[in-house]
C-alpha positions as CSV (number, residue, x, y, z in Angstrom):
1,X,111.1,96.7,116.7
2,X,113.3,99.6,116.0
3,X,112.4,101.2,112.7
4,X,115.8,100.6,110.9
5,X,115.6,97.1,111.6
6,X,112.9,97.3,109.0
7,X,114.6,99.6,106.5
8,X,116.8,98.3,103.4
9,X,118.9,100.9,101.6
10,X,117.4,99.7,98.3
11,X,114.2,100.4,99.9
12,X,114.8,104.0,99.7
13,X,113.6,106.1,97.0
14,X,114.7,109.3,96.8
15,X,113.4,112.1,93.9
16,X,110.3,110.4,92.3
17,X,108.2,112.1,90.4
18,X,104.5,111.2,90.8
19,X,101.2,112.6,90.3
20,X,99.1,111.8,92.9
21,X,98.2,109.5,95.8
22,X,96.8,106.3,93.7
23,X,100.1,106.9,92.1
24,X,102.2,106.4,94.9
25,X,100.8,103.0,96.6
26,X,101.0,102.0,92.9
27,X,104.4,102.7,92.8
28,X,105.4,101.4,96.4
29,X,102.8,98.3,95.7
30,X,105.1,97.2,92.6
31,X,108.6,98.0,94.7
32,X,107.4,95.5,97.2
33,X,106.0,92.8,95.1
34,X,108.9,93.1,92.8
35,X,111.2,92.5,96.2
36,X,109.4,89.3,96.8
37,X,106.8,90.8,99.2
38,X,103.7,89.6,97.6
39,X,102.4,87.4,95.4
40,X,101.4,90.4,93.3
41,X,101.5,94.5,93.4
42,X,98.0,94.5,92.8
43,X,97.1,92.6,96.3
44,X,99.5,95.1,98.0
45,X,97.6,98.2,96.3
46,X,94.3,96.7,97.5
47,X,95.4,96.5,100.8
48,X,97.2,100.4,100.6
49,X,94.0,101.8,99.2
50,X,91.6,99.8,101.7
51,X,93.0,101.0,104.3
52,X,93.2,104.7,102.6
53,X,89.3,104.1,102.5
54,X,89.2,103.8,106.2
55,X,91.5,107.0,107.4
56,X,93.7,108.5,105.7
57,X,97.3,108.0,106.5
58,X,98.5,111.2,105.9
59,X,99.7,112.4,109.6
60,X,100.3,115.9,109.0
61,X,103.9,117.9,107.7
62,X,104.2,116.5,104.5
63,X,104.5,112.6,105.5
64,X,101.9,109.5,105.1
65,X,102.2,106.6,106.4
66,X,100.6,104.1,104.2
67,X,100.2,100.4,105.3
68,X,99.3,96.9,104.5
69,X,99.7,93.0,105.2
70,X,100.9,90.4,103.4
71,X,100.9,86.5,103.7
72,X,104.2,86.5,101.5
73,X,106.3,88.8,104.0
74,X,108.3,87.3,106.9
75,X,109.2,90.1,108.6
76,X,107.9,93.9,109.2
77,X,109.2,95.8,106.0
78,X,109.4,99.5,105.2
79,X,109.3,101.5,102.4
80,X,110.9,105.5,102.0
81,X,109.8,107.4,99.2
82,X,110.6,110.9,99.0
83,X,108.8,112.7,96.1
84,X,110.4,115.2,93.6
85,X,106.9,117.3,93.6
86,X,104.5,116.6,97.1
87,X,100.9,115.3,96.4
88,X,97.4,115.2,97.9
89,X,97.2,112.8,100.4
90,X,94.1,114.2,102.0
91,X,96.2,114.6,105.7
92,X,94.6,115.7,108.3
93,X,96.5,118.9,108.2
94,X,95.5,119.6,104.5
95,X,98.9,119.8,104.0
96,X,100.3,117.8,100.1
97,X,102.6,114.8,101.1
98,X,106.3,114.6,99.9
99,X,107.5,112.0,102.6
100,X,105.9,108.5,102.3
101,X,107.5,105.9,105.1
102,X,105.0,102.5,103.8
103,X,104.8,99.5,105.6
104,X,104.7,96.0,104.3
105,X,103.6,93.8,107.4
106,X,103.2,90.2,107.6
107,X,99.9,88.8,108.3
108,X,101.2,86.4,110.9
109,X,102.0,89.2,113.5
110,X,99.8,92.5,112.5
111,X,100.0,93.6,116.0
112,X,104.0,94.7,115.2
113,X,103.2,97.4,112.8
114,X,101.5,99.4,115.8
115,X,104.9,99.3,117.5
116,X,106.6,100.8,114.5
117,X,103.9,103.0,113.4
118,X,103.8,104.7,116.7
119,X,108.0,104.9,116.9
120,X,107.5,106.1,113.3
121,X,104.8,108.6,113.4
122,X,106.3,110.0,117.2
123,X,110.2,111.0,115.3
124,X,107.8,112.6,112.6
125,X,106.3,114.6,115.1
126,X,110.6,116.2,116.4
127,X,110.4,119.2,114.6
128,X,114.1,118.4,113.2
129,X,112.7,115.2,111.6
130,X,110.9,115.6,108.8
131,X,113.3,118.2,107.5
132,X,116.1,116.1,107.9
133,X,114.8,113.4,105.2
134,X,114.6,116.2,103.1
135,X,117.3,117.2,103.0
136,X,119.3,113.8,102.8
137,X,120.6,113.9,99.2
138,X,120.4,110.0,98.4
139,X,119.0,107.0,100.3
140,X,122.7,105.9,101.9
141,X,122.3,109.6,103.7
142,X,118.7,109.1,104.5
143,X,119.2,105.8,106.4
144,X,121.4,107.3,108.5
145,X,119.6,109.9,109.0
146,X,117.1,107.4,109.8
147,X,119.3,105.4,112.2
148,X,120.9,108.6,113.8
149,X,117.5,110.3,114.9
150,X,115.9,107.1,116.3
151,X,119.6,106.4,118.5
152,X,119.1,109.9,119.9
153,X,115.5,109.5,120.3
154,X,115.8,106.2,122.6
155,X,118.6,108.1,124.5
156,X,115.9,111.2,124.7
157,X,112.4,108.7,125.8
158,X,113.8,105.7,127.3
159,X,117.7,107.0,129.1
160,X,119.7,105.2,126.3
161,X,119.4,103.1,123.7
162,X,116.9,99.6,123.9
């Protein structure tokens, strides 16, 4: 699954102030639930923060990669938050997170996520990346930002686009 077959516009936040990790997979918790991805936010945060528990999700440069399951969504869902201000995220680099890509993922296929994880956290690792979704000035800019990047980076691993 490509990542922006996963990725609404109105997904997309872009400027949010926040003041620390619990903060964030509140805020992403109530964005899904609110778009019908859960029963409740506060099953999604008890996923996010379970799985926070385990290993962090923060993957170094500034971005996390928060994820969890839901019985309510249908298909693989993603979340962009960019913050106004980055937080601790405890990464592995030490490094405060300012990029957030969350992942809602259905409990009927859990295997999927691993497939957009891995597409997700390898364009985080193009040094052009991350910088790029900073710099997008709204969420219409950073989807294509999005979209652009991954295009390229099909041509770039696989000899064109799959």
């Amino acid at each position: 699954m490509k990542i922006r077959e996963c990725l609404d516009v109105n997904h997309i936040y872009v400027g949010v102030q926040l003041p620390g990790k619990d903060d964030v997979l509140s805020f992403l918790a109530d964005k899904a639930a609110a778009s019908g991805l859960a029963v409740d936010a506060a099953t999604l945060l008890a996923g996010f923060r379970e799985r926070e528990d385990s290993f962090t999700t923060g993957i170094g440069l500034g971005i996390a990669l928060p994820h969890t399951t839901s019985p309510q969504c249908i298909k693989t869902t993603l979340f962009i938050l960019r913050l106004s201000c980055p937080v601790d995220f405890e990464s592995i680099d030490d490094q405060p997170v300012d990029v957030v890509l969350a992942l809602i993922i259905p409990t009927t296929n859990p295997s999927e996520h691993l497939q957009i994880l891995a597409r997700t956290a390898r364009l985080c690792k193009q040094q052009a990346f991350p910088e790029a979704l900073r710099q997008s000035p709204d969420a219409g800019t950073l989807w294509e930002t999005i979209r652009r990047f991954e295009k390229d980076a099909e041509i770039a691993w696989y000899g064109g686009e799959v």
